[in-house]
C-alpha positions in Angstrom: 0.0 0.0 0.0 2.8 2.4 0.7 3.6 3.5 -3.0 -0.1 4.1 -3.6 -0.2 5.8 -0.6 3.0 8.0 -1.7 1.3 8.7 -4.8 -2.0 10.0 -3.4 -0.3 12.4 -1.2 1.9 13.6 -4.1 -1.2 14.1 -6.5 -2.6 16.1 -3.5 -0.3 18.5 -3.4 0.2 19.1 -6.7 -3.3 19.3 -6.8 -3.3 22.1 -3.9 0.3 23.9 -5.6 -2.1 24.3 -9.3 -5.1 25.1 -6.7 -2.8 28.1 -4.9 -1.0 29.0 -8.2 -4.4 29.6 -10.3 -5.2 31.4 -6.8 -2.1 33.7 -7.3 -2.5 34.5 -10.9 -6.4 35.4 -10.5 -5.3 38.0 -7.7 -2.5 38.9 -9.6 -4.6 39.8 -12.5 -7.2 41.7 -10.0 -4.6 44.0 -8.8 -3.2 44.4 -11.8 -6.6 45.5 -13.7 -7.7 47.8 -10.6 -4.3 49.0 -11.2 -4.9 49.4 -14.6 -8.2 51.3 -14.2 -6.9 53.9 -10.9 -4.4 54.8 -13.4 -6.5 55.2 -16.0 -8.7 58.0 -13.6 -6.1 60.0 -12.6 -4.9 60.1 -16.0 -8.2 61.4 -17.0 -8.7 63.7 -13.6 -5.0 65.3 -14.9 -6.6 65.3 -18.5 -9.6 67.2 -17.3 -7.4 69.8 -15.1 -4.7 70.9 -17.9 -7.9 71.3 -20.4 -9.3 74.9 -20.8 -12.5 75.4 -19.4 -14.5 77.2 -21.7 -15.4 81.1 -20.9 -18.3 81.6 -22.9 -20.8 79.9 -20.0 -19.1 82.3 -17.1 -19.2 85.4 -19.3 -22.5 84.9 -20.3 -23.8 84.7 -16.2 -21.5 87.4 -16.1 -22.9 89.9 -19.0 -26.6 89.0 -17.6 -25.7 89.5 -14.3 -24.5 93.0 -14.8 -27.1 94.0 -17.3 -29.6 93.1 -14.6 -27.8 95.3 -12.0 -27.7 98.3 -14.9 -31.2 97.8 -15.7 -32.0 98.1 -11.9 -29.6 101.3 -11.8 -31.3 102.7 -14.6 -34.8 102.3 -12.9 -34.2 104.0 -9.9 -32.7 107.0 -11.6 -35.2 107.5 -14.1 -37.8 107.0 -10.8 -35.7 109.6 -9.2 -35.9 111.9 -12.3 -39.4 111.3 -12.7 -40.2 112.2 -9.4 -37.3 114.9 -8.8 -36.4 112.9 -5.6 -32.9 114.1 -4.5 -30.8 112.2 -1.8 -27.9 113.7 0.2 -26.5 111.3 1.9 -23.8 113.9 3.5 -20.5 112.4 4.9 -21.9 108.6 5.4 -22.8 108.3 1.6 -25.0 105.7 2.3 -27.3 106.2 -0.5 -30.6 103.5 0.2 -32.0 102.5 -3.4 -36.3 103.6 -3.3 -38.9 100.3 -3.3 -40.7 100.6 -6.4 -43.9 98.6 -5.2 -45.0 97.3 -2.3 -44.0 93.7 -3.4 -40.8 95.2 -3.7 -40.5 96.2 -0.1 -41.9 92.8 1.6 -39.3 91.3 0.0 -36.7 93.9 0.8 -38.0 94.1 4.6 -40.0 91.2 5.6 -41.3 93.0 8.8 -43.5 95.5 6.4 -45.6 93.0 5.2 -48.4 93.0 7.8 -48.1 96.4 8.1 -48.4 97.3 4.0 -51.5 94.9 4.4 -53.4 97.4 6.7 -52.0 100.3 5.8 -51.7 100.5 2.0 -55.3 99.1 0.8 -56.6 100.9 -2.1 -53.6 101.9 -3.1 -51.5 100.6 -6.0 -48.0 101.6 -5.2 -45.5 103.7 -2.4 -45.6 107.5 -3.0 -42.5 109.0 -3.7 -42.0 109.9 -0.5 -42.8 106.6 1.4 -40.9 104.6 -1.7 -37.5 106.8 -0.9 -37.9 107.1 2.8 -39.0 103.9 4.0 -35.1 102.2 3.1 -33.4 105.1 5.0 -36.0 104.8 7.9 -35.9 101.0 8.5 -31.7 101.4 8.1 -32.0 103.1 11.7 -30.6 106.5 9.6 -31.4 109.9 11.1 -33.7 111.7 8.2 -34.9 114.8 6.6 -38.2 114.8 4.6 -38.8 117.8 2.5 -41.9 117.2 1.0 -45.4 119.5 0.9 -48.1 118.1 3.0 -50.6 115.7 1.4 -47.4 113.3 0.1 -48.1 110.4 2.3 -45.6 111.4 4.2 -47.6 110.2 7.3 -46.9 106.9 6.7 -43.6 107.4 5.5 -42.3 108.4 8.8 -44.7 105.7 10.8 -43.8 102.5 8.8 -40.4 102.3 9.7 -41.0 103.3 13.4 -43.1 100.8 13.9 -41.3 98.1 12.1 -38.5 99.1 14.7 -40.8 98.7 17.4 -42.3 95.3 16.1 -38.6 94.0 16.3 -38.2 94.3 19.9 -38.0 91.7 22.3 -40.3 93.2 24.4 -43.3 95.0 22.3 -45.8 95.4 25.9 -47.1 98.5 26.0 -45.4 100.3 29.3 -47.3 102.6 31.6 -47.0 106.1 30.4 -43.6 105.2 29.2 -44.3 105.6 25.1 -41.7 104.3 22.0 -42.7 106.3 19.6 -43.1 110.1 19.7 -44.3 112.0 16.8 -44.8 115.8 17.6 -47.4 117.7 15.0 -47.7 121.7 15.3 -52.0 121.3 15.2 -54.3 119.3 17.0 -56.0 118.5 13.7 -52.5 116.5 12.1 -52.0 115.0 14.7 -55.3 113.0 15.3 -55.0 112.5 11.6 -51.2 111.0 12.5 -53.3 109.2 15.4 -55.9 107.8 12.5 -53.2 106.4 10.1 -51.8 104.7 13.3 -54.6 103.3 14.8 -55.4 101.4 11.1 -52.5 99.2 12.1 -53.7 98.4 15.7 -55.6 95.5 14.6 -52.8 93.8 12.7 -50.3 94.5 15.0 -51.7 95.3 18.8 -49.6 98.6 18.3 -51.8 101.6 20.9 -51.4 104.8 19.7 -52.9 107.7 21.6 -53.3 111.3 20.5 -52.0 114.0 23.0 -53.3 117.6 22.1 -55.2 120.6 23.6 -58.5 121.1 23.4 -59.2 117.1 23.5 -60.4 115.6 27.1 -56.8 115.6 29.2 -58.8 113.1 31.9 -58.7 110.2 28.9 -55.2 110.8 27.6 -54.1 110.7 31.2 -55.8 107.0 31.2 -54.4 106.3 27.8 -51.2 106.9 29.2 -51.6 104.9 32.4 -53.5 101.9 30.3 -49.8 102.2 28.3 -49.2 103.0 24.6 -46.3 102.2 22.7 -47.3 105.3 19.8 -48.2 109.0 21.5 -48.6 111.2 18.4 -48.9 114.9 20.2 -48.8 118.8 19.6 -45.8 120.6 21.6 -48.2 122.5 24.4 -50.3 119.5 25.8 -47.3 117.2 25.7 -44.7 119.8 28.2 -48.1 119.9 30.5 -47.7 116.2 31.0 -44.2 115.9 31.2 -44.0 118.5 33.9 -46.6 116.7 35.8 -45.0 113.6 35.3 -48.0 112.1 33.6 -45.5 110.8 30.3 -42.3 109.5 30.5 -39.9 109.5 27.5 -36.9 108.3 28.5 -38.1 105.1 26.2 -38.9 106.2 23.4 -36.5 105.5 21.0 -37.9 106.8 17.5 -38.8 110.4 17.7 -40.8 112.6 14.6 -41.3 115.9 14.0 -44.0 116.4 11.4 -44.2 119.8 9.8 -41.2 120.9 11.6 -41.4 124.4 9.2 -44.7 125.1 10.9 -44.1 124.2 14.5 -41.2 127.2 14.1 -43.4 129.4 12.7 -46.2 128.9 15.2 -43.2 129.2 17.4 -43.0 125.8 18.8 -39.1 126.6 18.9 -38.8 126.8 22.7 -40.7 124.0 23.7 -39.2 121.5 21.1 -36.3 122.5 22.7 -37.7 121.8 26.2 -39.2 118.1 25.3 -35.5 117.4 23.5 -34.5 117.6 27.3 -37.0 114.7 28.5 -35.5 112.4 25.0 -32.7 109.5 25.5 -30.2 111.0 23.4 -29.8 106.9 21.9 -32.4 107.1 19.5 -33.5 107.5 16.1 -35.0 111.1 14.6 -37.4 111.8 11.3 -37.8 115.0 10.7 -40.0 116.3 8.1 -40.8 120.1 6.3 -42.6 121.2 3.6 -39.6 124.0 3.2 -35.8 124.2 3.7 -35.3 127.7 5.5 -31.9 128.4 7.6 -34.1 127.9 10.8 -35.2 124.4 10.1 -31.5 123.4 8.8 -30.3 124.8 12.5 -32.5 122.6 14.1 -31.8 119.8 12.2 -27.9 120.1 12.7 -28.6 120.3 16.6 -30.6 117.4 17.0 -30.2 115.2 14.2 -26.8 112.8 13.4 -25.1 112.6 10.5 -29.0 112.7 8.4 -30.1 111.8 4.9 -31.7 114.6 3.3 -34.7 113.7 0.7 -36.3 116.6 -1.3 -39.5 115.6 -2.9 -40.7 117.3 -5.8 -41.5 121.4 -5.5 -39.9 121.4 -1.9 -37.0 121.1 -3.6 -37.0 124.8 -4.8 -39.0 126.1 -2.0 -36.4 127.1 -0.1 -36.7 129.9 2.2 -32.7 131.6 3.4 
């Protein structure tokens, strides 16, 4: 039995040896094709990095890109043209682009949306005055509006006020303590200032109450107390208050003067002064005129910082030196 024995064994591990050997050449040719095939990618990665991209794609995104922008450039002057808006931006040059529509300025300044929704029904598109203004305003900018009464310049000033105010943390109404301050020269603008406000109330909760003489002191005294975050107010009723510690503006943080040109002529001077006293001097001020004379440009340069200047229209040349 041995040499058959012997023989099995042998035929075994020749067996096994062909076994390991077809083994070895069927990795060997793995490797080699993965090999192969790696080398064949990087040769085409190199291929694709020394090629020349083509420029026409780029360029063309580009050329649109820029003829876009023009187009856009072109629009607000000829608006500006149109509507012989000026801007002097002064020594910040920060000139803010006008919103052509009210779709425009949604998009621009999503916190305007709810508020364009009460305010602007009926109409179509900003005035020039609330489509130049309202960018500056909600920028936190110091202003000047020179525009003749009837512009919409109400709600050019109030927008961005109470955008401002909508963004606080804390939007409760505080006891006699108001937000926003607009001062009027007449009793008559400023319940009109109080009417445009109050349209907002029910989209936003904002409380507005309308401070003037001849109107029943007993319920703007409770308005106060009750707390309201707008006080829209004529010069004379307001100091009354203040001195008998009935309103509190230490925060209010957005201040307006509407019609400053007539609060100086009815010489409101003095007592603008006087309420400037009671103001944080951290805040934000909108002034607005129908005219440009030396006296209004003083008081601007006292108590506004580093403004914008928009002329509007005729204001432009009514200029009184």
């Amino acid at each position: 039995l041995f040499p058959y024995t012997t023989l099995f064994r042998s035929e075994t591990e020749l067996l096994k040896k062909s076994n390991k050997s077809k083994k070895g050449k069927k990795e060997k040719k793995e490797k080699k094709q993965k090999k192969e095939k790696r080398s064949k990618g990087e040769e085409a990665s190199k291929k694709r990095k020394r090629e020349k991209v083509p420029a026409t794609e780029p360029t063309a995104k580009k050329q649109k890109t820029a003829q876009t922008a023009s187009s856009s450039a072109k629009q607000i002057v000829a608006y500006r043209k149109e509507n012989r808006i000026s801007v002097d931006t002064g020594d910040h040059g920060d000139d803010r682009a006008p919103v052509l529509s009210f779709d425009e300025c949604k998009a621009t300044f999503p916190g305007t949306s709810e508020l364009l929704d009460a305010f602007c029904k009926g109409f179509t598109k900003p005035t020039p005055i609330q489509a130049q203004c309202w960018p500056i305003g909600l920028s936190g900018r110091d202003l000047i509006g020179i525009a003749e009464t009837g512009s919409g310049k109400t709600l050019g000033f109030l927008l961005p006020g109470i955008v401002k105010l909508n963004a606080e943390v804390d939007t409760k109404p505080r006891k006699r303590q108001p937000a926003i301050l607009v001062l009027a020269p007449t009793r008559e603008l400023a319940m009109q200032s109080d009417i445009v406000c109050n349209e907002a109330a029910a989209e936003t909760g904002i409380r507005s109450v309308c401070i003037a003489g001849g109107l029943d002191r007993g319920a703007q005294n409770q308005a106060l107390k009750r707390g309201a975050q707008v006080v829209v107010a004529t010069p004379g009723r307001l100091i009354s208050l203040l001195e008998c510690n009935e309103c509190d503006l230490s925060r209010t943080k957005y201040l307006v003067l509407d019609e400053a040109d007539r609060m100086l002529d009815m010489g409101f001077e003095p007592d603008i002064k006087k309420i400037m006293s009671y103001l944080p001097k951290k805040r934000q001020t909108v002034m607005f005129s129908a005219t440009w004379p030396e006296e209004i440009r003083a008081l601007a340069s006292q108590y506004l910082k580093n403004p914008t200047k928009v002329k509007i229209g005729r204001a432009s040349c009514r200029e009184r030196v």
